[in-house]
Structures are given as C-alpha cells and as structure tokens.
Backbone bond lengths (Angstrom), bond angles and torsions (degrees), N, CA, C in turn:
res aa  C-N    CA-C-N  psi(-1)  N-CA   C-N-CA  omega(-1)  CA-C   N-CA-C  phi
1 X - - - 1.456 - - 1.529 109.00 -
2 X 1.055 126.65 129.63 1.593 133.80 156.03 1.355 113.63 -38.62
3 X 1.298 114.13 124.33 1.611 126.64 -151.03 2.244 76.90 -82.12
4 X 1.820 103.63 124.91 0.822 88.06 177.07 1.650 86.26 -150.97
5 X 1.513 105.78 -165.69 1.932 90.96 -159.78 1.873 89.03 -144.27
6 X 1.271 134.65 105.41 1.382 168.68 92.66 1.796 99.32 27.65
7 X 1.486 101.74 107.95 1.129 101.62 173.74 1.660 116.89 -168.37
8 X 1.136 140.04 -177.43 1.506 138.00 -160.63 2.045 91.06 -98.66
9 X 1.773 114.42 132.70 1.343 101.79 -175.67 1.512 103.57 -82.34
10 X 1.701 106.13 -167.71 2.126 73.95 175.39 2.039 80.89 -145.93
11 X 1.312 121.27 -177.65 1.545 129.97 -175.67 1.756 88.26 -36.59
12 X 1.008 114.55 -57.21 1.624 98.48 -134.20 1.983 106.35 -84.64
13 X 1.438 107.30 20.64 1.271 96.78 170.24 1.745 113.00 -122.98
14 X 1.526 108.90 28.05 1.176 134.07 150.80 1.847 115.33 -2.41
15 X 1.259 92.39 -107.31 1.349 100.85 165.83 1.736 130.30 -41.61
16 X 1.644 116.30 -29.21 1.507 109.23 165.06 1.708 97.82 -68.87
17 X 1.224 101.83 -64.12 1.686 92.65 -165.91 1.686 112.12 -32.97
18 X 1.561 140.80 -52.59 1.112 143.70 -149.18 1.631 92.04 -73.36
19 X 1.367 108.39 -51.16 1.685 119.43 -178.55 1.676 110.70 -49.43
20 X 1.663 104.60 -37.53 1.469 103.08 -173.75 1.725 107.47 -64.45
21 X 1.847 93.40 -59.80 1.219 109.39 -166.93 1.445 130.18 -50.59
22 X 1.805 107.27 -29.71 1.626 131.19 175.68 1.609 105.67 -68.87
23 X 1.501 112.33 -23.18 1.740 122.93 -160.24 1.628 80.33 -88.08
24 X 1.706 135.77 -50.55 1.066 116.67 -135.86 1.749 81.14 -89.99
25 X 1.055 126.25 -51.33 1.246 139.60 -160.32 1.832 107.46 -56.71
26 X 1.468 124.88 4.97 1.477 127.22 -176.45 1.271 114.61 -86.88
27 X 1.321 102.51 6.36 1.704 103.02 167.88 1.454 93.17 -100.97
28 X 0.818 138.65 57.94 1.549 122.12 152.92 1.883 99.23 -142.43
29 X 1.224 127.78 11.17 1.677 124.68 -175.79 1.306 104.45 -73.64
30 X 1.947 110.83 -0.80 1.889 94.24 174.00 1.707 100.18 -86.13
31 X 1.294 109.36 13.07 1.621 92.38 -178.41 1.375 103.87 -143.99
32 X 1.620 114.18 -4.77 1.497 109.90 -174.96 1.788 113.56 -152.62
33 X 1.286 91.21 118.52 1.845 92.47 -166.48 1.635 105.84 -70.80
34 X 1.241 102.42 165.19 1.377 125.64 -152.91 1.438 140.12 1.69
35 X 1.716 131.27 -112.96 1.352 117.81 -164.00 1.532 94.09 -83.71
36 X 1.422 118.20 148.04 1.317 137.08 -168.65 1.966 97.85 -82.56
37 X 1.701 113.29 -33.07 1.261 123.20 -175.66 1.082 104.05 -134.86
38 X 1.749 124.95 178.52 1.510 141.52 159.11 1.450 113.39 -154.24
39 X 1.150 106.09 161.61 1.500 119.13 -171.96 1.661 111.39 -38.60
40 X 1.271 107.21 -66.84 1.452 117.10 161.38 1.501 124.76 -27.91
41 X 1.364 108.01 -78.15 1.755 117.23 148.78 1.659 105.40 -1.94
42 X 1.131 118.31 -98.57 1.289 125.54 -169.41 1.404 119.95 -80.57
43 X 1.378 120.47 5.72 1.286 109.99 176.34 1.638 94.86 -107.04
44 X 1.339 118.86 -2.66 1.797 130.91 153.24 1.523 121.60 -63.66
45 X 1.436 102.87 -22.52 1.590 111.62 -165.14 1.064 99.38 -109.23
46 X 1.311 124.06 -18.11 1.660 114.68 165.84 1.509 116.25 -62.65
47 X 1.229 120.95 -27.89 1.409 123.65 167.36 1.617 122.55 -51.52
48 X 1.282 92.60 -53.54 1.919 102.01 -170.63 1.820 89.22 -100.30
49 X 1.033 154.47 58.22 1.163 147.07 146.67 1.577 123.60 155.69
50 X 1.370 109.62 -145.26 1.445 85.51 -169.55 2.064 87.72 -164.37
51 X 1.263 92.58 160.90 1.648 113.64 -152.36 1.485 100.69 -110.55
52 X 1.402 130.81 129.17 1.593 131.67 -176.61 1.409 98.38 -108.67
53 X 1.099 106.23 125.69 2.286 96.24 169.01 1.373 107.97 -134.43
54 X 1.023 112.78 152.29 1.916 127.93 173.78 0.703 94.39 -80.59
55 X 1.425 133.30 145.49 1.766 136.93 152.39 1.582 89.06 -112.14
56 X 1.537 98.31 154.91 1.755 124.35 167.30 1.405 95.52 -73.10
57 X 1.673 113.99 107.97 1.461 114.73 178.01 1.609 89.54 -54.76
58 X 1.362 119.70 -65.01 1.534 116.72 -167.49 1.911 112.64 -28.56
59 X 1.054 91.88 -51.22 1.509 97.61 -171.51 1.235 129.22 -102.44
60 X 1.374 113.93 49.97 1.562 115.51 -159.04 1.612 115.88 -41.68
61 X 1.800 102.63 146.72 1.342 111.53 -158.14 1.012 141.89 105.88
62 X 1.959 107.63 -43.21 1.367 129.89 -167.13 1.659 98.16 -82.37
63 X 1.500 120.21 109.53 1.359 91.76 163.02 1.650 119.24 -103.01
64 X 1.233 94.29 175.06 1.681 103.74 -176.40 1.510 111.96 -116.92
65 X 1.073 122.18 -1.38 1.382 122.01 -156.16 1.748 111.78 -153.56
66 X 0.635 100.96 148.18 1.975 110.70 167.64 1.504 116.54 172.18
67 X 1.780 97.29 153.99 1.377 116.60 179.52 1.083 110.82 -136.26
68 X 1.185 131.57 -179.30 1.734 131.80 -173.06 1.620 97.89 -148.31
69 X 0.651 119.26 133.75 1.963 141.36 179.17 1.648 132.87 -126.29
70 X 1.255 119.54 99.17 1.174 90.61 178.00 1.701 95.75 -132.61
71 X 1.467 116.63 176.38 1.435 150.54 171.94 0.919 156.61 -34.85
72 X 1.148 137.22 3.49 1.638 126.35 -123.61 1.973 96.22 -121.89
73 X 1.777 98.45 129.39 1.648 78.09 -157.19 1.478 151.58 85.84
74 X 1.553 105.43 -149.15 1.371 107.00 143.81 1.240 114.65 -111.26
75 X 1.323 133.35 28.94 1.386 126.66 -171.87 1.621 108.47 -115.20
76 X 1.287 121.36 112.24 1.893 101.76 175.07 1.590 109.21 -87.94
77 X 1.287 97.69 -178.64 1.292 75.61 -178.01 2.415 85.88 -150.19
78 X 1.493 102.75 156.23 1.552 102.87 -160.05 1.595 101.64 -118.73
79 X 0.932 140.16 131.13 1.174 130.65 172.95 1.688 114.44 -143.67
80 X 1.167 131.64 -177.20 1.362 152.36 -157.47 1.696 112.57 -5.66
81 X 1.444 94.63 55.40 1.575 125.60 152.65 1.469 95.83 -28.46
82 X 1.159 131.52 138.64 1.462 128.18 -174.09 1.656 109.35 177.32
83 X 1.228 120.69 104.77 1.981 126.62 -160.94 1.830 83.01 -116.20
84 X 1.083 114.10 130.68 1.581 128.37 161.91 1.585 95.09 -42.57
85 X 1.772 104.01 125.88 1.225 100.73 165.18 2.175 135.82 -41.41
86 X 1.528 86.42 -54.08 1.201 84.16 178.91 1.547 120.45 -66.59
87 X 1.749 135.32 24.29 0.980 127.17 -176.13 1.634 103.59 -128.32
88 X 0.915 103.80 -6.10 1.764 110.03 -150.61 1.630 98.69 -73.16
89 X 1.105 111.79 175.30 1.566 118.27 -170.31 1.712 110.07 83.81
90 X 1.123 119.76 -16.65 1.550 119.69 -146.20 2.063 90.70 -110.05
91 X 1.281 121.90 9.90 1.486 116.82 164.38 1.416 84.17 88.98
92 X 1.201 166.93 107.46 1.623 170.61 129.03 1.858 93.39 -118.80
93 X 1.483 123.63 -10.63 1.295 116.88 -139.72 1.851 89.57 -104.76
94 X 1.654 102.02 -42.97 1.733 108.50 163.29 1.177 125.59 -77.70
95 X 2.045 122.44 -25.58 1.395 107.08 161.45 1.449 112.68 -57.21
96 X 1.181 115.13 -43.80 1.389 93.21 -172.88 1.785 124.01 -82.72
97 X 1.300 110.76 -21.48 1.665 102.90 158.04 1.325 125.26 -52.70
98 X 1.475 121.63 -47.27 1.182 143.12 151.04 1.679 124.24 -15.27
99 X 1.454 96.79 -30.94 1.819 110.59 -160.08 1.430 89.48 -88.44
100 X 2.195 94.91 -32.79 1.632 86.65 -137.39 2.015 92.07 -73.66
101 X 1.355 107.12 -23.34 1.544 125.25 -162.39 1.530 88.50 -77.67
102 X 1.067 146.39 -50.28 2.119 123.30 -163.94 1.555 86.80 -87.04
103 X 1.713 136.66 -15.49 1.329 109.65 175.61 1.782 118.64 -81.97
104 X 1.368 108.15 -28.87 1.637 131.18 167.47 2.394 99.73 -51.43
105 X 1.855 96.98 -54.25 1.172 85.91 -170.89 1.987 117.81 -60.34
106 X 1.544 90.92 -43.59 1.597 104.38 -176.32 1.275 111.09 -53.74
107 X 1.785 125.72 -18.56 1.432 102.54 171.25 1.820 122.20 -100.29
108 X 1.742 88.08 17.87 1.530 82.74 -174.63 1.821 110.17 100.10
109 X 1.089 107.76 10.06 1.802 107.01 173.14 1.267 107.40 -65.24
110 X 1.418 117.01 164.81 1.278 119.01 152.44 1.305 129.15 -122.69
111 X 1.344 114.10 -10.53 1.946 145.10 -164.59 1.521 71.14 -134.27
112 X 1.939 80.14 153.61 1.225 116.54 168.27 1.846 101.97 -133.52
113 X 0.980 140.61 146.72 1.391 132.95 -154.64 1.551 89.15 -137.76
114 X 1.621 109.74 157.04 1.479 115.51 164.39 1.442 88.86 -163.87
115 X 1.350 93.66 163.23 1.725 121.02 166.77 1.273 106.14 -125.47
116 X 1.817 103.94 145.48 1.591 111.83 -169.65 1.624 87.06 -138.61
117 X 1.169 121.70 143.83 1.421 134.32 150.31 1.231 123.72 -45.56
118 X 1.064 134.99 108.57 1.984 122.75 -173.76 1.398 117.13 -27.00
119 X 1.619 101.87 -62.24 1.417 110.20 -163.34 1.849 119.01 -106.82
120 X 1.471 90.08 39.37 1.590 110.80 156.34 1.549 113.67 -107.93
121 X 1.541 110.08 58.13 1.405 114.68 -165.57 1.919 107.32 -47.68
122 X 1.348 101.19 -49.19 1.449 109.39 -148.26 2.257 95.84 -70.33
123 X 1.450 107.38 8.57 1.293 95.12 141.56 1.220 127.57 -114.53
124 X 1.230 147.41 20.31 1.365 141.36 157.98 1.861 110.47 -53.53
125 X 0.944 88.55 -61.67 2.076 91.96 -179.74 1.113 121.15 -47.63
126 X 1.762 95.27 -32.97 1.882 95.31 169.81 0.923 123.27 -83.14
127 X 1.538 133.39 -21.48 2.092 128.54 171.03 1.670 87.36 -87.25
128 X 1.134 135.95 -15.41 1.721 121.06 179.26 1.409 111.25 -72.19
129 X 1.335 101.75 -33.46 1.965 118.71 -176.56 1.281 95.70 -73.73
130 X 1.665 126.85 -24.51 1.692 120.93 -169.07 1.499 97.62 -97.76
131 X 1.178 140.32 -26.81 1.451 145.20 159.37 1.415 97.91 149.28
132 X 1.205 121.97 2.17 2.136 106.82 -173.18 1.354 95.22 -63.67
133 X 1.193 95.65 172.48 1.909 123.61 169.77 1.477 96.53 -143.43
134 X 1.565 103.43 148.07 1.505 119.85 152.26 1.868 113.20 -62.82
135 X 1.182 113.03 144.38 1.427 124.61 177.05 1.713 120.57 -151.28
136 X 1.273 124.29 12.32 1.456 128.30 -167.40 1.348 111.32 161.09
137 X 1.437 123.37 177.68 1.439 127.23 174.01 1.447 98.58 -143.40
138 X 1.140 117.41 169.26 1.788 131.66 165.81 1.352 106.05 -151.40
139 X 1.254 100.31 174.54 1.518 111.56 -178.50 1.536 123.72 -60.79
140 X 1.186 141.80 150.68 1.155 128.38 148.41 1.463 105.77 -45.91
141 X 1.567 109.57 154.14 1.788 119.71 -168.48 1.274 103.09 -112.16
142 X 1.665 127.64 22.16 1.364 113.09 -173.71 1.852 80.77 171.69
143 X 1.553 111.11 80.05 1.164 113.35 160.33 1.712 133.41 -85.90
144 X 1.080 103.60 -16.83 1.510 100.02 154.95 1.477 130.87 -66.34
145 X 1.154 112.19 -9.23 1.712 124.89 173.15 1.614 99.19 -92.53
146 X 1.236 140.71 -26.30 1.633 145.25 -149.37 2.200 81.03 -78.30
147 X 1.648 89.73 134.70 1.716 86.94 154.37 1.672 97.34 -106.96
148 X 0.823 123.31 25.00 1.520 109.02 -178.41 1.952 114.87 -170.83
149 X 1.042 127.70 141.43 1.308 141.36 -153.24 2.182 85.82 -45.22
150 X 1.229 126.55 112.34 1.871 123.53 161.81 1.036 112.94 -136.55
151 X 1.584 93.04 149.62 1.716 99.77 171.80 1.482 98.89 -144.35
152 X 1.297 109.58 170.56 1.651 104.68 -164.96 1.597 98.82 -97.51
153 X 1.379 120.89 159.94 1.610 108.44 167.79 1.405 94.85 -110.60
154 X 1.557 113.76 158.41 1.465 123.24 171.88 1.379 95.03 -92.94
155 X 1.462 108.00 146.66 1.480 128.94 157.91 1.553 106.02 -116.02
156 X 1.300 112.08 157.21 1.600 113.28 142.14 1.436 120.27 -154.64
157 X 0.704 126.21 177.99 2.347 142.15 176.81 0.994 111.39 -117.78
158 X 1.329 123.37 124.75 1.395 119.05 169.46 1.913 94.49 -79.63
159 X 1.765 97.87 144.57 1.219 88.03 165.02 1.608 128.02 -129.45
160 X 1.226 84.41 41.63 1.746 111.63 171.83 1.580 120.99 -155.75
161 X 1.670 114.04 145.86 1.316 92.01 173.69 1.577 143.42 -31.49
162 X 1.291 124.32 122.77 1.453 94.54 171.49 1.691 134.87 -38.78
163 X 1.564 121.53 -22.31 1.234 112.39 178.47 1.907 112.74 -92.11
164 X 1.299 100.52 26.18 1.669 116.00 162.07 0.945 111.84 -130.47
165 X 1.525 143.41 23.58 0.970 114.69 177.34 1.813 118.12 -105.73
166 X 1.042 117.00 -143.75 1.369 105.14 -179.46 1.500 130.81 -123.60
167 X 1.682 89.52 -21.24 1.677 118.46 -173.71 1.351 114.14 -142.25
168 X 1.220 151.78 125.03 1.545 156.92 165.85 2.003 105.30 -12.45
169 X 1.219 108.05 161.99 1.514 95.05 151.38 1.837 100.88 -95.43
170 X 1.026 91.87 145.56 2.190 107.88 152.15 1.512 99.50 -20.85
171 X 1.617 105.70 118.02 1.660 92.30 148.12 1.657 143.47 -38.26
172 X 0.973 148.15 126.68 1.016 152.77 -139.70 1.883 95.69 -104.75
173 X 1.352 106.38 121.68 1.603 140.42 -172.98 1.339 96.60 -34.46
C-alpha cells in the first residue's frame, strides 16, 4: 500500500472528495449515467456522519482514499468506499473499512451495514471475505440515472458476538 496517513475529512475538502469519489465510482457508467456524487451530496452527509480519507503522506493533501459512515442506533452504516483509481489493489480499501468498523465499535454498534449494486457481482466475495452477508434488497435510489433494470442489496457484519449484541441480524435474503 502507498504509505499514506488515515484521518477524519473536514468542510473544506468538499470538492476533492466528490472528484475522488466520481474518479473511483467510473466503473459503474456501464449501468449508471454520470457523476456518482456532487458537492451538495456530501456537503449533506457531513451533517448525518462523517468521512475517513487517506492522504499521500508523500504528498500532503492529495488524498487517495475515502469512506462515509454514519450512526443510527446500534447499527453504522458505510458507504461510497472509493480508493483513487490509480492506487487501488494496494489494501487502502480495508484501512479504510477498518476505520469505519473500531469507529461503528467505539460508539457502541453492533451491525455494520453496506449497500452494493446488484450487478457489481465481483464485489460480493470481497465484503463476504470481510464478514458481510446479504439480508434484503431496496430500490435503486436514483432510477433515472440506471441504464439497466438495479437495485441495491443490503449487506451487514455483526460486530460483536451474537451473545452481546443488542438486536438480531436481518433475515437473511
């Protein structure tokens, strides 16, 4: 991995994050038209949660990495996982799940939640290899962007024994 340094983003790197997140998110335009985020987008999500990014220690500033996390309960929940193309493969993808899971544990979570696109198969094996499971589906959240019939699947992790936790997991799909 590119020696890089893990930390909370804050308002004013707005616009890198959308640039990162739109860069990581361009593998999905065979099924979903244009920017994946916008300024708005995430300057909405700074309200209900909070954003982890790698910076290029080398290059302070530059980040390579981000996630978004938020709360609810005991359940967190992780979304728009997103590693700068040109870095990816190199593990930036579990530091930052990693951040999002001891910050989910430190407030008392017990689930860890994600959403996956249906027909981005070739990540299911990778949150299954991290412990998620499928448990439900919902709608796609923006079907006028879909080129093709999607819906998201829910995953989640327990992140405590079941005999600590607080609530069941979701029936399982």
């Amino acid at each position: 991995m590119t020696s890089t340094t893990l930390r909370r983003a804050n308002l004013l790197e707005i616009n890198q994050l959308v640039t990162l997140i739109n860069a990581a998110f361009r593998v999905e335009d065979f099924c979903v038209m244009g920017d994946r985020t916008s300024f708005e987008d995430i300057h909405a999500r700074f309200q209900s949660g909070t954003f982890f990014v790698l910076e290029d220690a080398a290059a302070h500033g530059v980040l390579v990495g981000t996630v978004f996390t938020s709360i609810t309960g005991t359940r967190a929940y992780l979304g728009l996982l997103s590693v700068d193309p040109a870095v990816q493969g190199r593990g930036s993808s579990k530091v930052l799940i990693d951040a999002v899971e001891q910050n989910a544990l430190a407030a008392g979570c017990d689930f860890l939640d994600i959403t996956v696109v249906n027909v981005r198969e070739n990540l299911f094996g990778y949150y299954e290899k991290l412990g998620f499971t499928p448990y439900g589906v919902v709608p796609f959240p923006v079907p006028e962007k879909a080129r093709m019939p999607l819906h998201l699947v829910q995953m989640t992790k327990p992140l405590r024994p079941a005999w600590q936790t607080a609530a069941p997991v979701p029936n399982s799909v």
